[in-house]
MARBAKOL-99843 format. One record per residue: x, y, z of N, C-alpha, C in turn; residue number from 1. Coordinates in Angstrom, 1 decimal. Atoms other than C-alpha are relative to their C-alpha. Layout:
N
<r n_east="X" n_north="Y" n_up="Z" ca_east="X" ca_north="Y" ca_up="Z" c_east="X" c_north="Y" c_up="Z" resi="NUM"/>
...
! end
This chain:
116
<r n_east="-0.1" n_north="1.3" n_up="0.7" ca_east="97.0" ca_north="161.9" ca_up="119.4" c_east="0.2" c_north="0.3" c_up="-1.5" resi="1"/>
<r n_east="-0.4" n_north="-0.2" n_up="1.9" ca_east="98.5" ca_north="161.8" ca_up="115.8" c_east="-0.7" c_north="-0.5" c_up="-1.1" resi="2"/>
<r n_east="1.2" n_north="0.5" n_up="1.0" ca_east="95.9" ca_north="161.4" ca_up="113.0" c_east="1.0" c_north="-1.7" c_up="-0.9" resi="3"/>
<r n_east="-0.7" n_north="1.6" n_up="0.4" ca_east="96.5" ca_north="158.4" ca_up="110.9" c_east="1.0" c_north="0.5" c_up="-1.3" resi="4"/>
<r n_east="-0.7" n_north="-0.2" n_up="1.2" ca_east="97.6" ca_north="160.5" ca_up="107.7" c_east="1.4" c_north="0.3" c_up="0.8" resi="5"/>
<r n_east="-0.6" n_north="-0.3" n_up="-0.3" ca_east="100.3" ca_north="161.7" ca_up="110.1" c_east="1.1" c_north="-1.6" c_up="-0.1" resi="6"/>
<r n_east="-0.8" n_north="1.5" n_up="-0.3" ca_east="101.8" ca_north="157.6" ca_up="110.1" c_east="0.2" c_north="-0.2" c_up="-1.4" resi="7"/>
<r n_east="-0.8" n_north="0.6" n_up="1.3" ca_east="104.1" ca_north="156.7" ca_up="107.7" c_east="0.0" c_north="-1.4" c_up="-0.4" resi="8"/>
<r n_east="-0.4" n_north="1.6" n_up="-0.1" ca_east="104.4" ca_north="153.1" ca_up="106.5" c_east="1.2" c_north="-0.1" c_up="-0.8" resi="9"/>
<r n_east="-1.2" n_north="0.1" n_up="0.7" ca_east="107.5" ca_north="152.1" ca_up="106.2" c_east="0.2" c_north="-1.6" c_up="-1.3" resi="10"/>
<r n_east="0.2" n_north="1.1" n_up="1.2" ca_east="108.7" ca_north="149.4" ca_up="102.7" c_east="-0.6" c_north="-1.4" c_up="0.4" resi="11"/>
<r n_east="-0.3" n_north="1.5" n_up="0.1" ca_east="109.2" ca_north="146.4" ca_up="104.7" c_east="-1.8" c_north="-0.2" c_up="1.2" resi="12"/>
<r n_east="1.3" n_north="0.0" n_up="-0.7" ca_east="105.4" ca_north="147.4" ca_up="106.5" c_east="-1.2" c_north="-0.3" c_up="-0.9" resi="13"/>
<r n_east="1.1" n_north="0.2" n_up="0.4" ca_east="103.4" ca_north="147.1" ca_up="103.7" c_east="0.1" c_north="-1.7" c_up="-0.7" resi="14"/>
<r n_east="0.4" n_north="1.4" n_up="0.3" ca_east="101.6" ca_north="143.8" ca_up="102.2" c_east="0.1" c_north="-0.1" c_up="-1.5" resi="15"/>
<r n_east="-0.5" n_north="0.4" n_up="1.9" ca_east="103.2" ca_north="142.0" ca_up="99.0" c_east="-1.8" c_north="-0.8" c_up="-0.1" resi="16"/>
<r n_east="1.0" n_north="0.3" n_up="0.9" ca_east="100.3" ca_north="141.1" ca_up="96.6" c_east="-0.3" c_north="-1.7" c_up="0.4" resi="17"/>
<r n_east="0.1" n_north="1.4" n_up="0.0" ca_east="98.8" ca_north="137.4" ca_up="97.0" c_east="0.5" c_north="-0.6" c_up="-1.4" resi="18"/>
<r n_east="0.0" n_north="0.8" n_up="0.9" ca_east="99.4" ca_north="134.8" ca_up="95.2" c_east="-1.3" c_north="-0.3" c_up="-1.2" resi="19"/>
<r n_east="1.4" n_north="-0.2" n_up="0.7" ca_east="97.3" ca_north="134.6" ca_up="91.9" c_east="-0.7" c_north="-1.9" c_up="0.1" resi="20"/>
<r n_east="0.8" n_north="1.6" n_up="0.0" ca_east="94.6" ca_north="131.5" ca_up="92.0" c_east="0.4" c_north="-0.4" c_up="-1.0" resi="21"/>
<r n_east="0.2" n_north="1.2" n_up="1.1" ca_east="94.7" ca_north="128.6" ca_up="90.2" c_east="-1.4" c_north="0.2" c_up="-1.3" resi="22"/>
<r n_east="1.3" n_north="0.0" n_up="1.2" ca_east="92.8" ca_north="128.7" ca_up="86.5" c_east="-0.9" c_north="-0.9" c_up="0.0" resi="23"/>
<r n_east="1.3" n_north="1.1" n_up="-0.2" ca_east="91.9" ca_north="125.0" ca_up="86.9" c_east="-0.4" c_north="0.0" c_up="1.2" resi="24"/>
<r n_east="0.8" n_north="1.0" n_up="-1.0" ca_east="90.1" ca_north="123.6" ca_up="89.6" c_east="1.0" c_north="-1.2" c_up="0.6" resi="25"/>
<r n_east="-0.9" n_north="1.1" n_up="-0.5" ca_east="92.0" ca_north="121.1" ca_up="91.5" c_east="-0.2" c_north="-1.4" c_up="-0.4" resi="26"/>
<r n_east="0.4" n_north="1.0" n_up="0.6" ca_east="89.7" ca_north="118.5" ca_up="90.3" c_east="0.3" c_north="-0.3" c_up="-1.2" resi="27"/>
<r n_east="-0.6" n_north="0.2" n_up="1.2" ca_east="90.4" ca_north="119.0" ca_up="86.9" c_east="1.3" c_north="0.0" c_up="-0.1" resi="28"/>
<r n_east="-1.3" n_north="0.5" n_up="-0.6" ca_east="94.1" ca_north="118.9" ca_up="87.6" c_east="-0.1" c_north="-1.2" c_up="0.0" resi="29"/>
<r n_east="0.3" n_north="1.3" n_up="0.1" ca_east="93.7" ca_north="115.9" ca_up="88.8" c_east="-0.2" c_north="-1.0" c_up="-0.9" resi="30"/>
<r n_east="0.9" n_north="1.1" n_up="1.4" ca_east="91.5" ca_north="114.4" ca_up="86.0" c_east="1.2" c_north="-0.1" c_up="-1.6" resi="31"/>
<r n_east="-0.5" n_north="-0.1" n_up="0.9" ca_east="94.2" ca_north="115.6" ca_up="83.8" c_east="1.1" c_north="-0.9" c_up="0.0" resi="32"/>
<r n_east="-1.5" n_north="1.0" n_up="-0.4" ca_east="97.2" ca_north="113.7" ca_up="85.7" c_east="-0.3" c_north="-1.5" c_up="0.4" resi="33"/>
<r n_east="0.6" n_north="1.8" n_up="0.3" ca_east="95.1" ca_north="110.5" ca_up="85.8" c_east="0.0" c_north="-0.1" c_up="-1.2" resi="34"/>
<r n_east="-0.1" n_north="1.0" n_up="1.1" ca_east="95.1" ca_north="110.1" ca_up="82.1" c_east="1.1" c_north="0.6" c_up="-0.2" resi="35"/>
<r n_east="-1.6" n_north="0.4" n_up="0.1" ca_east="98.7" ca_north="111.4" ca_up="81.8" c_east="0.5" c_north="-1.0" c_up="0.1" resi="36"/>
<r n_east="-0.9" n_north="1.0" n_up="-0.8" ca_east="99.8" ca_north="108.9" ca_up="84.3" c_east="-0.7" c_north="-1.5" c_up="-0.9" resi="37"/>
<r n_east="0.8" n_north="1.8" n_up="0.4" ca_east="96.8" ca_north="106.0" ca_up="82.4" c_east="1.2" c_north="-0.3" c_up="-1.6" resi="38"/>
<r n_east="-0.1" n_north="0.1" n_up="1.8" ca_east="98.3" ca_north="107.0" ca_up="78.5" c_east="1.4" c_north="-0.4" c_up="0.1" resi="39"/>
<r n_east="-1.3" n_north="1.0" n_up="-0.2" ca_east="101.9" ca_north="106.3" ca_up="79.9" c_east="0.0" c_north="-1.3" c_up="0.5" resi="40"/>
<r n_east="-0.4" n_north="1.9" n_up="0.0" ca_east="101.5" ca_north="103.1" ca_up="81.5" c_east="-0.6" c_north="-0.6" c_up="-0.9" resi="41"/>
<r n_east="0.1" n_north="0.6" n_up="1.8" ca_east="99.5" ca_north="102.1" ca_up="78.1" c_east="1.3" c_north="-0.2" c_up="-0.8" resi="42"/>
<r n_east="-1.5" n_north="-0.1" n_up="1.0" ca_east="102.7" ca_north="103.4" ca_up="76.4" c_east="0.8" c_north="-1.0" c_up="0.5" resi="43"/>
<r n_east="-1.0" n_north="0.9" n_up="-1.0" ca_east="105.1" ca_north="101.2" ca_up="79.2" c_east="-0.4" c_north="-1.5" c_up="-0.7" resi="44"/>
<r n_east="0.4" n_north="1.2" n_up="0.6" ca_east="102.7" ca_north="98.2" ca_up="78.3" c_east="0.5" c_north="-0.5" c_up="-1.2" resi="45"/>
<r n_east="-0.4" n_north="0.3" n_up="1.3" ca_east="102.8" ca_north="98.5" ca_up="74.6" c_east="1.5" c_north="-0.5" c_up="-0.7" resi="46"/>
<r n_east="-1.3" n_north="-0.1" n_up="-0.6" ca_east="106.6" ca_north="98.9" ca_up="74.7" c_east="0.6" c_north="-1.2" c_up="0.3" resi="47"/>
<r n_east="-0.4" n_north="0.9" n_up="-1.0" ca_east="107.0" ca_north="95.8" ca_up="76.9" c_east="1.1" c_north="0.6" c_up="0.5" resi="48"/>
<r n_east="-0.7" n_north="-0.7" n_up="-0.9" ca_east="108.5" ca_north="98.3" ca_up="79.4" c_east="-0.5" c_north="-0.2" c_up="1.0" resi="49"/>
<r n_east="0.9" n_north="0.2" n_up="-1.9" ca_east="107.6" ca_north="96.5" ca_up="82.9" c_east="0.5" c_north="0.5" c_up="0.6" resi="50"/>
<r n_east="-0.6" n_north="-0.8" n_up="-0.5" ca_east="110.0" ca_north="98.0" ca_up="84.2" c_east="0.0" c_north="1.9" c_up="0.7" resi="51"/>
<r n_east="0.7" n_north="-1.5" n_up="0.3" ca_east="109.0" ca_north="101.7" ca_up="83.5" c_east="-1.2" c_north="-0.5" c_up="0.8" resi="52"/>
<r n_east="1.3" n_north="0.0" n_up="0.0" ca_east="106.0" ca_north="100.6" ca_up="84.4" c_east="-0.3" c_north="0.1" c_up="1.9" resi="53"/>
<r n_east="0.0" n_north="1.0" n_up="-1.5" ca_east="106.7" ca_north="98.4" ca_up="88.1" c_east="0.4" c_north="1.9" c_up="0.8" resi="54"/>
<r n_east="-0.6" n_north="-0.9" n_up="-1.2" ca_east="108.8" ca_north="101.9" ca_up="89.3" c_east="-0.9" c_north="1.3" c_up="-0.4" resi="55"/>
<r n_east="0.7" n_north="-1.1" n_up="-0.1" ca_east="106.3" ca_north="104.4" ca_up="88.0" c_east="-1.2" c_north="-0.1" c_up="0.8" resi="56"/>
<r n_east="1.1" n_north="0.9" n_up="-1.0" ca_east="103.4" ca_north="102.1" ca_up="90.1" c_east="0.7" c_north="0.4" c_up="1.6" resi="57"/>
<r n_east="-0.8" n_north="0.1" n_up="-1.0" ca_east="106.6" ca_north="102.0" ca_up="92.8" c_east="0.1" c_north="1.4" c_up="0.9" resi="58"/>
<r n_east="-0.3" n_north="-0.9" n_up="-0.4" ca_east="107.5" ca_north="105.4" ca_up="93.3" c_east="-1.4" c_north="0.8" c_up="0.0" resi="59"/>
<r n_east="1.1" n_north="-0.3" n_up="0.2" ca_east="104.1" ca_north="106.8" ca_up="93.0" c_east="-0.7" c_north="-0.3" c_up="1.5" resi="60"/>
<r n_east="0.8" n_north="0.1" n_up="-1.3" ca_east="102.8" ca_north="104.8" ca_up="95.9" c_east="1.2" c_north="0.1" c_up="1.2" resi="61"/>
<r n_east="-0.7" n_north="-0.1" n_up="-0.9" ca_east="106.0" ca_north="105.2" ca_up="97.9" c_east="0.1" c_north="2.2" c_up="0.4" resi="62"/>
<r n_east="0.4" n_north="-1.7" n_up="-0.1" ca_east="105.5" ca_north="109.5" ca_up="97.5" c_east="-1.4" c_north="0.4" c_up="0.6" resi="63"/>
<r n_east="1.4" n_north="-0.2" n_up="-0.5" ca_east="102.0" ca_north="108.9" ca_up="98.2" c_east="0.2" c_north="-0.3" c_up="1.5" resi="64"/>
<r n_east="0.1" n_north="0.4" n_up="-1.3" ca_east="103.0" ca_north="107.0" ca_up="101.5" c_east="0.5" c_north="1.0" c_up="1.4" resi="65"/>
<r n_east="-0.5" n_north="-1.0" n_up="-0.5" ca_east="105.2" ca_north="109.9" ca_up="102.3" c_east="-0.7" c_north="1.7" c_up="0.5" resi="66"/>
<r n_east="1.0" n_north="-1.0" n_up="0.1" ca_east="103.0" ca_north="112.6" ca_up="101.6" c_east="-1.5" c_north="0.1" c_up="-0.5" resi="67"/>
<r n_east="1.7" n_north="0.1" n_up="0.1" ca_east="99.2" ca_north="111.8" ca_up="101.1" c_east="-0.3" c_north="0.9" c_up="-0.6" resi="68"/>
<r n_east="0.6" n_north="-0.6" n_up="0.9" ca_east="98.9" ca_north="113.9" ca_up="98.1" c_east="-0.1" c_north="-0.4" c_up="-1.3" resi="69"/>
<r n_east="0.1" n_north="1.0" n_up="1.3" ca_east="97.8" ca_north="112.0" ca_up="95.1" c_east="0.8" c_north="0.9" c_up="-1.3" resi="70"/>
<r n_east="-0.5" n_north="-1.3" n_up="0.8" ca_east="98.8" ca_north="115.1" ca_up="92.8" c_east="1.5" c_north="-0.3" c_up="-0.1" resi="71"/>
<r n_east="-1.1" n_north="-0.2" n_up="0.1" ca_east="102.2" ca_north="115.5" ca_up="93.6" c_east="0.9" c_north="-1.3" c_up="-0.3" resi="72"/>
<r n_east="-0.3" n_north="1.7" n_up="0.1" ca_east="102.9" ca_north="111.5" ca_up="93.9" c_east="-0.2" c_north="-0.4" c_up="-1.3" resi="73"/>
<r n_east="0.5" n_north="0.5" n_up="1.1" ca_east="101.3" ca_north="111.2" ca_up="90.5" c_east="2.0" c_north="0.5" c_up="-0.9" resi="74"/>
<r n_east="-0.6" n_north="-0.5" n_up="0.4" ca_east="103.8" ca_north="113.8" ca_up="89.5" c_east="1.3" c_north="-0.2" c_up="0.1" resi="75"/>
<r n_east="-1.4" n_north="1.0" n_up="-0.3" ca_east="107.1" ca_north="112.7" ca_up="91.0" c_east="0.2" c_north="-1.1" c_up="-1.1" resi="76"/>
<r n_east="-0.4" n_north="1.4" n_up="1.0" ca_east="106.8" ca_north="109.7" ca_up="89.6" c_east="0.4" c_north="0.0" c_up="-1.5" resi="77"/>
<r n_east="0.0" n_north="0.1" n_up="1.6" ca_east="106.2" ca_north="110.4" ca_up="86.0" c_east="1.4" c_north="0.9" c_up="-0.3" resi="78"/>
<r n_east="-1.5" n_north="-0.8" n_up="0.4" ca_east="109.3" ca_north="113.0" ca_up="86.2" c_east="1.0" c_north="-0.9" c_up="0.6" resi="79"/>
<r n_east="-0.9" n_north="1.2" n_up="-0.7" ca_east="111.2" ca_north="110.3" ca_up="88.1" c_east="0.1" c_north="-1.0" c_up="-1.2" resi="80"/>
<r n_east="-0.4" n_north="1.1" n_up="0.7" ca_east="110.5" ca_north="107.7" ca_up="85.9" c_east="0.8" c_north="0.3" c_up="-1.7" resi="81"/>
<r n_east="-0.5" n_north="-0.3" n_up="1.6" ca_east="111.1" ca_north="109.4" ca_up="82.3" c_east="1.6" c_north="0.4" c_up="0.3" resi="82"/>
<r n_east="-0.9" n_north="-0.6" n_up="0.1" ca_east="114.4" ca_north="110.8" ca_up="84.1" c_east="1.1" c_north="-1.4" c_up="-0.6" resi="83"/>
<r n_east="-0.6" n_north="1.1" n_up="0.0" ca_east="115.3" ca_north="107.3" ca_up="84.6" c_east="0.5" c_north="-0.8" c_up="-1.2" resi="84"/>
<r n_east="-0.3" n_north="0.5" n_up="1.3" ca_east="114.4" ca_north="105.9" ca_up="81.3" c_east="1.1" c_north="1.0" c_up="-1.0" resi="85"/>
<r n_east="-0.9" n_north="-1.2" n_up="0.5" ca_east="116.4" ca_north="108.8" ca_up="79.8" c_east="1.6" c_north="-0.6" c_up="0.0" resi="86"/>
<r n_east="-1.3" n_north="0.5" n_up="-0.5" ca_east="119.4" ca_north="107.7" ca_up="81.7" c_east="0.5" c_north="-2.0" c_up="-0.3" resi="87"/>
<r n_east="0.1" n_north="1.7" n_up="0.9" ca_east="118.9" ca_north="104.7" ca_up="80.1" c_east="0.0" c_north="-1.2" c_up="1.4" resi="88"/>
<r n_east="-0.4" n_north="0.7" n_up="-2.3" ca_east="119.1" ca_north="102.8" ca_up="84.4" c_east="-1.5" c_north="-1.1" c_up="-0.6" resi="89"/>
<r n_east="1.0" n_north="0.7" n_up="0.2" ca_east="115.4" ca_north="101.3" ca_up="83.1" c_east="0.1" c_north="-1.2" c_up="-1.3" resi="90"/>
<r n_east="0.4" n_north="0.5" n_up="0.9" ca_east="115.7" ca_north="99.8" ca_up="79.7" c_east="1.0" c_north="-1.4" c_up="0.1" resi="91"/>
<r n_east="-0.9" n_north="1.3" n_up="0.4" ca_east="116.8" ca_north="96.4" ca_up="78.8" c_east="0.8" c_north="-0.2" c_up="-1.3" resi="92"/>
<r n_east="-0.3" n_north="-0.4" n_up="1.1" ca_east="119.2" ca_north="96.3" ca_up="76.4" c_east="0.3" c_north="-2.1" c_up="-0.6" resi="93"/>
<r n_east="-0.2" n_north="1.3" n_up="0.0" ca_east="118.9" ca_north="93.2" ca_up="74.6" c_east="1.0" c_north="-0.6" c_up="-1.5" resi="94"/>
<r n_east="-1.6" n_north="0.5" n_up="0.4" ca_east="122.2" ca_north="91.1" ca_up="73.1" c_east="0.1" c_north="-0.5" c_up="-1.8" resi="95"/>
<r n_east="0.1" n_north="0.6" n_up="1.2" ca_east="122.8" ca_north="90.3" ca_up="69.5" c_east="-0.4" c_north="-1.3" c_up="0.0" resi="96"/>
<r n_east="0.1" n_north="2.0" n_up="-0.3" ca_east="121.4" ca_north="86.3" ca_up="68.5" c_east="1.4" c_north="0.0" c_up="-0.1" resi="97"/>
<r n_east="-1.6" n_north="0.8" n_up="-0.3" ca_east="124.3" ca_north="84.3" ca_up="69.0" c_east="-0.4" c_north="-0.6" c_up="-1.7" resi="98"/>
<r n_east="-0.4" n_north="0.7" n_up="1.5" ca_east="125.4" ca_north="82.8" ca_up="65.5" c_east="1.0" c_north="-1.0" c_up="0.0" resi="99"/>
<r n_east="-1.5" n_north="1.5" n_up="0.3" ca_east="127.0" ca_north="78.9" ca_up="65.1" c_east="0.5" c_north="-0.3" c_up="-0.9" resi="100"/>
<r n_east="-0.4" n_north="0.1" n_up="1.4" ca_east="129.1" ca_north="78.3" ca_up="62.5" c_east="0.4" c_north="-1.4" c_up="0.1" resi="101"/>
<r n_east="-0.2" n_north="1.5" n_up="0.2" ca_east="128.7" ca_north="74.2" ca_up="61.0" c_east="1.3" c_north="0.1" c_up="-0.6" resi="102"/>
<r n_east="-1.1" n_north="0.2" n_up="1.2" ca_east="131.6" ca_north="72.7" ca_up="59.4" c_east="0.0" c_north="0.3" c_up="-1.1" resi="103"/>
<r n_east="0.2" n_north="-0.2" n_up="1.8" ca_east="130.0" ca_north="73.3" ca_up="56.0" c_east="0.4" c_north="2.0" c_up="0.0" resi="104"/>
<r n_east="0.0" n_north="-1.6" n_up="0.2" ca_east="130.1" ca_north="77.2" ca_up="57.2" c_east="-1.2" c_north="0.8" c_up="0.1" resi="105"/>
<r n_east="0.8" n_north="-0.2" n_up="-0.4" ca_east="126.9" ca_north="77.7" ca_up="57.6" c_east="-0.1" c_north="0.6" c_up="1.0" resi="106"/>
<r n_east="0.5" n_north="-0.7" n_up="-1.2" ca_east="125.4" ca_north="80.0" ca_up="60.3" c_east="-1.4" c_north="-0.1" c_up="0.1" resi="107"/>
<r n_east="1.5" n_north="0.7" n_up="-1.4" ca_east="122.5" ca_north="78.7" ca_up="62.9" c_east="-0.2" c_north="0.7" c_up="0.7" resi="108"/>
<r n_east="-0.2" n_north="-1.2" n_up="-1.0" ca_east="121.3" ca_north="81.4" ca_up="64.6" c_east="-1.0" c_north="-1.0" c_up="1.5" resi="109"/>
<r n_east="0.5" n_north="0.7" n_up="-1.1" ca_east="120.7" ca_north="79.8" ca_up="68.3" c_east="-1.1" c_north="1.1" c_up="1.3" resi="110"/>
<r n_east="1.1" n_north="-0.4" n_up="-1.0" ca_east="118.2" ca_north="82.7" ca_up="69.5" c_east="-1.2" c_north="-0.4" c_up="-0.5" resi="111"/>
<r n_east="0.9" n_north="0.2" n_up="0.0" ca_east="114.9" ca_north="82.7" ca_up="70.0" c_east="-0.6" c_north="0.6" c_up="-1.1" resi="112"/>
<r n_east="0.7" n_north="-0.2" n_up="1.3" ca_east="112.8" ca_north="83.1" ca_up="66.9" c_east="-0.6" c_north="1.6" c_up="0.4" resi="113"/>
<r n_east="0.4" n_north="-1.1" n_up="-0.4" ca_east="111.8" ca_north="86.4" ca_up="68.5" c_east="0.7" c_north="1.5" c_up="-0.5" resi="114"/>
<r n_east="-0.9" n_north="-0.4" n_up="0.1" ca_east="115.0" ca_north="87.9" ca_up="68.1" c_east="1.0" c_north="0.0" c_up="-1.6" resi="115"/>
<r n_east="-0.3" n_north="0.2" n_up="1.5" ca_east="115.4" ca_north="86.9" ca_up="64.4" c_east="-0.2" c_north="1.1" c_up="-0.8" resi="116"/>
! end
């Protein structure tokens, strides 16, 4: 019978190193990407970005529906949505006021006092 020092191990025989743990905690993770996800839709709010807001809500629970991991869903979303806004696909771009000109020459601007 051949001792054991006599066995060679060949490259593709031995065992690659594990994977190193996680520093946080899964729970803190978490805690961290709940107020990521709270301080942007604040930001979306403030903004008046409903939009941003509707598909970061949207895609979030449609990832979650897919895959039942709050984590990753949180995370999609917020890289989804900023890609979007980026791409400018989210924002509303809104139109110069319109301007009437009276007989006298005058200009009436006919938007909304908002837009003034």
């Amino acid at each position: 019978m051949p001792s054991m020092r006599s066995m060679r191990t060949f490259p593709s025989m031995r065992t690659f190193p594990s994977m190193p743990k996680l520093y946080f905690p899964r729970n803190i993770l978490k805690l961290i990407l709940y107020f990521v996800t709270l301080s942007i839709a604040i930001n979306f709010i403030m903004n008046k970005q409903i939009m941003a807001l509707l598909s970061l809500f949207i895609i979030a629970g449609l990832v979650y529906y897919i895959n039942k991991n709050e984590m990753m869903a949180l995370l999609i979303s917020i890289i989804v949505t900023n890609l979007l806004l980026a791409l400018q696909y989210l924002d509303i771009q809104y139109k110069e006021p319109l301007l009437k000109t009276t007989k006298t020459g005058q200009h009436i601007s006919q938007a909304p006092e908002m837009f003034v």
